[in-house]
C-alpha positions as CSV (number, residue, x, y, z in Angstrom):
1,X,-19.8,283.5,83.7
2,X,-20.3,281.3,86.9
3,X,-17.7,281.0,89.1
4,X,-17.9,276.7,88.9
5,X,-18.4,276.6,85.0
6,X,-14.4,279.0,84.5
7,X,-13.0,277.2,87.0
8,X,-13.8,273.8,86.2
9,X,-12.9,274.5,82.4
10,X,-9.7,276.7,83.5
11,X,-8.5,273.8,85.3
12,X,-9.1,271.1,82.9
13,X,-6.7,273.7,80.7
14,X,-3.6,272.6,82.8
15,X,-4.2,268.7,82.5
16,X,-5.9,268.6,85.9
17,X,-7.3,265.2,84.8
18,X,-4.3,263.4,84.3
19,X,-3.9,262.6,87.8
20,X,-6.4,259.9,87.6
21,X,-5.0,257.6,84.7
22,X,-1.1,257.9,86.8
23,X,0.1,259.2,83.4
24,X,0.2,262.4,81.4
25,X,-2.2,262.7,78.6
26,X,-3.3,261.2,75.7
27,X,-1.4,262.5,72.3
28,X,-4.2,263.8,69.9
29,X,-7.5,263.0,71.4
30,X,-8.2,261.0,67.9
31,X,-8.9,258.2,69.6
32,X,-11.8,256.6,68.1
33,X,-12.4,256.1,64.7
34,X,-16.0,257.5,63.4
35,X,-17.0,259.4,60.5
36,X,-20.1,259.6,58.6
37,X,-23.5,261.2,57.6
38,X,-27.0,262.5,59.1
39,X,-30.9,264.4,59.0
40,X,-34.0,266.7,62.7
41,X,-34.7,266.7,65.8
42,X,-35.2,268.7,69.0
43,X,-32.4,270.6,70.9
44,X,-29.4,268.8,72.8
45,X,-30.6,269.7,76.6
46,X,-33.5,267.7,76.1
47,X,-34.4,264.0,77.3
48,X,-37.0,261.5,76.5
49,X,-38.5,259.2,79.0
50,X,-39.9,255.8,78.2
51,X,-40.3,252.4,79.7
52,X,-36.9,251.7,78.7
53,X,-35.2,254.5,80.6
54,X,-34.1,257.9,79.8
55,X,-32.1,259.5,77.2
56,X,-29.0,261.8,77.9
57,X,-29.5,265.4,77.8
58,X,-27.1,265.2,74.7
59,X,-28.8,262.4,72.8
60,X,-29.9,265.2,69.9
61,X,-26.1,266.0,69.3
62,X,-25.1,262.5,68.3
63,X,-25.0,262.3,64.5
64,X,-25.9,259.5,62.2
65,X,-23.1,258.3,60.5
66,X,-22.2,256.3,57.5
67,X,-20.0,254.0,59.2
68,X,-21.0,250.5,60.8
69,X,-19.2,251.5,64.1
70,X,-20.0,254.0,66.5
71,X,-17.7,255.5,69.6
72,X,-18.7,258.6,71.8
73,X,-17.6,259.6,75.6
74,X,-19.3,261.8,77.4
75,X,-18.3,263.8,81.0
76,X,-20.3,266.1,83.3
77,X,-18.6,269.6,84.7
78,X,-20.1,268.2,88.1
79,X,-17.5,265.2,87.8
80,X,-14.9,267.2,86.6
81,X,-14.6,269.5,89.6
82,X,-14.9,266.7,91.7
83,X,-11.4,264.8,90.0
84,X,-10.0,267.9,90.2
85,X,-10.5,268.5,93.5
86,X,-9.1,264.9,94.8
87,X,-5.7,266.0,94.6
88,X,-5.2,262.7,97.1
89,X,-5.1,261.1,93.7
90,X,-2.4,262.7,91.8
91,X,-0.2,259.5,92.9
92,X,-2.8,257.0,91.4
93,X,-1.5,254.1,89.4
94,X,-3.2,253.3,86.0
95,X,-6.2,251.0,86.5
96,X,-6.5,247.4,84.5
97,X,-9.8,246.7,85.1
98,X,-11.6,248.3,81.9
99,X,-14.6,249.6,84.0
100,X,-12.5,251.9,85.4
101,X,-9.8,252.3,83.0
102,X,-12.0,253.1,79.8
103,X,-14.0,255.7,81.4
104,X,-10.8,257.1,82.6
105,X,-9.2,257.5,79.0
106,X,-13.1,259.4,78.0
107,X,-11.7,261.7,80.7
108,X,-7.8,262.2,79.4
109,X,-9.5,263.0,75.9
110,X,-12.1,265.4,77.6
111,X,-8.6,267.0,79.3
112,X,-6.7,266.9,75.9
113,X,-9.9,269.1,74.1
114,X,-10.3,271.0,76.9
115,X,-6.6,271.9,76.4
116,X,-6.8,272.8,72.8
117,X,-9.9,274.9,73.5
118,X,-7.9,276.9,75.8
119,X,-5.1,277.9,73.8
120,X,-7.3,278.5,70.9
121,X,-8.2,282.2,69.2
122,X,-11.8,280.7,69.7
123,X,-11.8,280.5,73.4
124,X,-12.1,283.9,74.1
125,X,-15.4,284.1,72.1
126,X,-17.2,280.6,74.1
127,X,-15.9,281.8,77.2
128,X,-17.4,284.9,77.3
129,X,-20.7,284.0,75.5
130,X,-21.8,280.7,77.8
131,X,-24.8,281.0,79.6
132,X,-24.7,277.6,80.6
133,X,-26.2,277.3,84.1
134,X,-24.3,276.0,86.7
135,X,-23.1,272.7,87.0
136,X,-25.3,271.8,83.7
137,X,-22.3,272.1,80.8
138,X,-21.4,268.5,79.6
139,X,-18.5,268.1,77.3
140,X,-18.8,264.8,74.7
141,X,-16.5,263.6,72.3
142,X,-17.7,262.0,69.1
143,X,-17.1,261.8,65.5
144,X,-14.1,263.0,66.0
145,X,-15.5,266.2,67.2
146,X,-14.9,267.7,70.6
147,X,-18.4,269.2,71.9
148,X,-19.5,271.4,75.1
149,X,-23.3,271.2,75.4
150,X,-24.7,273.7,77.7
151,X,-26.3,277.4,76.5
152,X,-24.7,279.8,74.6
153,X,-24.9,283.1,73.1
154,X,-24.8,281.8,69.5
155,X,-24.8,285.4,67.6
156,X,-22.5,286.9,70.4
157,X,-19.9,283.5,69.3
158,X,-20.5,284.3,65.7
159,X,-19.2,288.0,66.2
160,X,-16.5,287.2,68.6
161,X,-15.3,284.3,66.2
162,X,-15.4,286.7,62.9
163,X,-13.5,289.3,64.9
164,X,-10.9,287.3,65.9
165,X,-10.4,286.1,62.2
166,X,-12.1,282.7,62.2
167,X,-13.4,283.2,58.2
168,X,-18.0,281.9,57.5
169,X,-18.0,278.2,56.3
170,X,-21.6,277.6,56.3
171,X,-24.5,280.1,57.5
172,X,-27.5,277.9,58.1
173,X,-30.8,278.1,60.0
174,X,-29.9,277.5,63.6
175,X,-26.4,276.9,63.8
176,X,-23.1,278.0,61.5
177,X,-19.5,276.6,61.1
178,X,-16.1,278.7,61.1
179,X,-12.1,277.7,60.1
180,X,-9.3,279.7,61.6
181,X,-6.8,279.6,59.1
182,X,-3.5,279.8,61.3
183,X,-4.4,276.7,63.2
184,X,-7.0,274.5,61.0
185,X,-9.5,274.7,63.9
186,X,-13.1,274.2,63.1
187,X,-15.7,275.5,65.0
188,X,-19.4,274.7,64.7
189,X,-21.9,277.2,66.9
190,X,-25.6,276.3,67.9
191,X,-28.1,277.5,70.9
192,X,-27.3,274.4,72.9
193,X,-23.7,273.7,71.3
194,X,-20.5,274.7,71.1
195,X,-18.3,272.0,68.9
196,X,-14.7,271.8,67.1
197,X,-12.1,270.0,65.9
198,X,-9.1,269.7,63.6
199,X,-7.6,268.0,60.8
200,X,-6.6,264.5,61.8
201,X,-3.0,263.1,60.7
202,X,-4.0,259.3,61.1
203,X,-7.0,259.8,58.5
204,X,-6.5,262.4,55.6
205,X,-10.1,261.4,54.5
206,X,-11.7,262.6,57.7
207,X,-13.0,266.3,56.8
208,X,-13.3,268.7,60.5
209,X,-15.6,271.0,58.4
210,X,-18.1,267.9,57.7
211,X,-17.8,266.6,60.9
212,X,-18.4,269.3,62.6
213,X,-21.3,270.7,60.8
214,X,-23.2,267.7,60.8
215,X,-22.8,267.7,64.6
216,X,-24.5,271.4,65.2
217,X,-26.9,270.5,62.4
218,X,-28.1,267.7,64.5
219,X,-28.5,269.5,67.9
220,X,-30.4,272.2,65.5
221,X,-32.5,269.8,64.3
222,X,-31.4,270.2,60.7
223,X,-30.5,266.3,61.0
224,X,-31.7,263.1,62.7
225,X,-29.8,262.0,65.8
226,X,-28.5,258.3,65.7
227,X,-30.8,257.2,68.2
228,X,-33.7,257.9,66.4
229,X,-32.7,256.3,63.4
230,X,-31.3,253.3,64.8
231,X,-33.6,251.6,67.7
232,X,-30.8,249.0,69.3
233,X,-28.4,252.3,69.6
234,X,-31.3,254.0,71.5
235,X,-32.2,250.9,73.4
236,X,-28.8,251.0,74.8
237,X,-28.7,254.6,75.3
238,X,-31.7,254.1,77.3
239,X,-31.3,251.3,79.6
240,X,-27.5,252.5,80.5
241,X,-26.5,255.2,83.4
242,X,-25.5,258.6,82.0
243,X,-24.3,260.7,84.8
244,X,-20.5,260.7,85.6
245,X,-18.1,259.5,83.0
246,X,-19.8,257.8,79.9
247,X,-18.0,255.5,77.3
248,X,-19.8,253.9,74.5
249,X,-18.9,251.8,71.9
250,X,-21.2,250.4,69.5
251,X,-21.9,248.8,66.0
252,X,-25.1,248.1,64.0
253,X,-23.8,244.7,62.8
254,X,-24.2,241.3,64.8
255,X,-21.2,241.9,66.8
256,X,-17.6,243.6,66.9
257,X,-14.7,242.3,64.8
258,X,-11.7,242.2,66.3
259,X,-10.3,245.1,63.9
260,X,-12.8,247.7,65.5
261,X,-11.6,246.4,69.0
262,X,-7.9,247.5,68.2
263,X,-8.6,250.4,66.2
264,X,-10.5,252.2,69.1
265,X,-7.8,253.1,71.0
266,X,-5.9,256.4,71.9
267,X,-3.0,256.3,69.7
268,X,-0.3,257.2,72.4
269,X,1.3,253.8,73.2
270,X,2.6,255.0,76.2
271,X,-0.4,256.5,78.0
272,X,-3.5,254.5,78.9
273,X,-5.6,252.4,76.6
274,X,-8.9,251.8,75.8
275,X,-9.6,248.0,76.7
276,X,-12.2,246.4,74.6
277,X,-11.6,243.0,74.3
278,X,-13.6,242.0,77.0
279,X,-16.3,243.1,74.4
280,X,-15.7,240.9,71.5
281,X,-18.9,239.6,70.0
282,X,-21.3,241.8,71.5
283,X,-22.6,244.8,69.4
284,X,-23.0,247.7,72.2
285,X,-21.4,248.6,75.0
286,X,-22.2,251.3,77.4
287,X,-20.1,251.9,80.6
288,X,-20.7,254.7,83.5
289,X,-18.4,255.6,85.9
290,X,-19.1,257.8,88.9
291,X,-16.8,259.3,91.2
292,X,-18.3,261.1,94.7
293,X,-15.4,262.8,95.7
294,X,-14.0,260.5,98.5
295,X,-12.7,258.3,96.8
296,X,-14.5,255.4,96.2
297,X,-16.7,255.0,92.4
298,X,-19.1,253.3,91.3
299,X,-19.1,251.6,87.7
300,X,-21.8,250.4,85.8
301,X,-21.9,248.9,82.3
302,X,-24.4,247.4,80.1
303,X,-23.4,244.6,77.4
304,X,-25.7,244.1,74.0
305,X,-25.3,241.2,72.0
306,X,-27.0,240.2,68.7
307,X,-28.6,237.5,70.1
308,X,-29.1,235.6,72.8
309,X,-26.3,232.7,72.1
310,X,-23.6,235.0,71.1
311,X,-23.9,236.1,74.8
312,X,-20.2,235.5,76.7
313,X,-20.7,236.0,80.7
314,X,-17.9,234.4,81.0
315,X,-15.0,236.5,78.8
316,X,-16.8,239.4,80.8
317,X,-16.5,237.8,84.1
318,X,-12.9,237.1,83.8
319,X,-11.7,240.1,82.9
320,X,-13.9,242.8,84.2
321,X,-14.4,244.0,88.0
322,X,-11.1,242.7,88.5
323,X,-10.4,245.8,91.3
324,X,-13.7,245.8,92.4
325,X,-14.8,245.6,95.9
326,X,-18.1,244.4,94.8
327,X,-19.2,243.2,91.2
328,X,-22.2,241.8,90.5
329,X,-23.5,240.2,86.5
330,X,-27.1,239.6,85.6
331,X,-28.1,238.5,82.3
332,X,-31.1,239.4,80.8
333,X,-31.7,238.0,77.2
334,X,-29.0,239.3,74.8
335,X,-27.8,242.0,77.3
336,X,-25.3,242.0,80.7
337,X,-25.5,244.3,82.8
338,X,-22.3,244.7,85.1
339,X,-22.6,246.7,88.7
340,X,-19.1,247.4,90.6
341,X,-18.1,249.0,93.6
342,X,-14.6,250.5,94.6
343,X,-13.4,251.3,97.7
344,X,-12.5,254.7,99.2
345,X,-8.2,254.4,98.0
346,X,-9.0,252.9,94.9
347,X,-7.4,255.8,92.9
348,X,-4.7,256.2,95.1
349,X,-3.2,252.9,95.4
């Protein structure tokens, strides 16, 4: 184990994160609402290039679902260190402007699993069986499922898991799924993935064992990944930036209602928000936040829209980049994109 890979994920154990939202945590980490179904494709730490941009290296995790809306978040161990090593921040007040803000929550719920993976009988067996090279782990949160994509020992997990009681749900070429009775943890094992979740108490319909084996199925190519069943979802994969902090939020209809808007939130009304509404009418959203370490960040989002006159430049304009230094919009058809700068206090002030 590398020294930067157990210290970034020891950290993260203690809520290390929380510093930059100004509050604690969020409550359960069920903060978006997807569930669903999927089918093959090749392993999660690979990207595809094309004239369009570049995939992230965890593209081939992301199931297919059987929902119309879609929500992941996605962080890099590189940016973890880094907010966990700005202790200048601890003081920082809660940001309003949702580039920074929803990027910020992806991080608390990154924190939150992180957490549970720590005081879990499983941790013990990923800790010790990740081969992940350094700096290269990501952790992404989708479906409802919490995954660290990296390299791991899959039949060293699968022994360690068994021996600390976590009982076979499914043996299947390339990847398996466990249960550990005492605390309803799932876990779901692969070369390039390490997933799990839990039963969720706002949705008694949403099955962890499901979830989480259509997630290692995917990045084992047992299932098709949703960008290579659905073009507009890998369009906007594509043309967005996917180093940092990723938030993504996206529907295959025309455009978001306004009960998808609310629903995606983190269910703790006292902690920090998801802010969405900014989005209503467009279809995709995809915003990337980075953070060097001194500071200052850099925020970048890109806005789809169905077509070209449900565009709404001006419902983004008024309400996002509102703590920026620098904020530029260019529209290009049916899609914004949004580039921000923040200055060197921004998340101490």
């Amino acid at each position: 184990m590398t020294t930067l890979r157990r210290r970034s994920a020891l950290s993260l154990l203690s809520g290390g994160l929380a510093f930059l939202a100004g509050c604690s945590d969020t409550s359960d980490g069920n903060g978006s609402n997807t569930t669903g179904d999927g089918n093959g494709t090749d392993g999660a730490g690979e990207s595809t290039d094309s004239i369009d941009g570049t995939l992230p290296s965890y593209a081939s995790i992301l199931p297919t679902t059987d929902r119309s809306e879609y929500f992941f978040g996605a962080i890099d161990v590189e940016t973890m260190s880094t907010l966990l090593e700005d202790q200048g921040a601890q003081a920082g007040a809660e940001p309003t402007d949702p580039l920074v803000g929803n990027p910020v929550v992806v991080a608390l719920l990154c924190s939150f699993g992180l957490t549970r993976l720590g005081s879990s009988a499983g941790f013990d067996a990923y800790n010790d069986n990740n081969e992940t090279a350094d700096g290269a782990e990501q952790f992404v949160y989708a479906d409802g499922v919490y995954a660290l994509v990296g390299s791991y020992d899959r039949e060293g997990i699968a022994t360690d898991l068994e021996d600390a009681g976590y009982a076979l749900e499914t043996d299947a070429e390339g990847y398996a799924v466990y249960s550990d009775s005492g605390s309803d943890e799932v876990v779901g094992i692969a070369d390039d993935v390490y997933a799990y979740s839990y039963p969720n108490d706002g949705d008694s319909s949403a099955d962890p064992v499901t979830s989480v084996e259509r997630t290692v199925a995917t990045a084992a190519g047992r299932r098709e990944p949703n960008h290579e069943v659905d073009d507009d979802f890998d369009r906007l994969l594509r043309r967005g930036e996917n180093d940092g902090i990723t938030c993504c939020l996206y529907t295959d209809a025309d455009q978001f209602d306004s009960e998808t808007l609310s629903d995606d939130q983190a269910s703790d009304e006292d902690s920090l928000q998801f802010e969405f509404a900014p989005f209503e009418g467009a279809s995709g959203v995809h915003q990337q936040l980075s953070v060097p370490g001194d500071g200052s960040a850099t925020a970048r989002a890109v806005v789809s829209y169905g077509s070209d006159d449900l565009v709404d430049e001006e419902r983004l304009e008024s309400a996002l980049g509102t703590e920026a230094e620098a904020v530029e919009f260019g529209t290009d058809g049916s899609t914004v994109e949004i580039d921000a700068e923040y200055g060197g206090e921004f998340a101490r002030e």
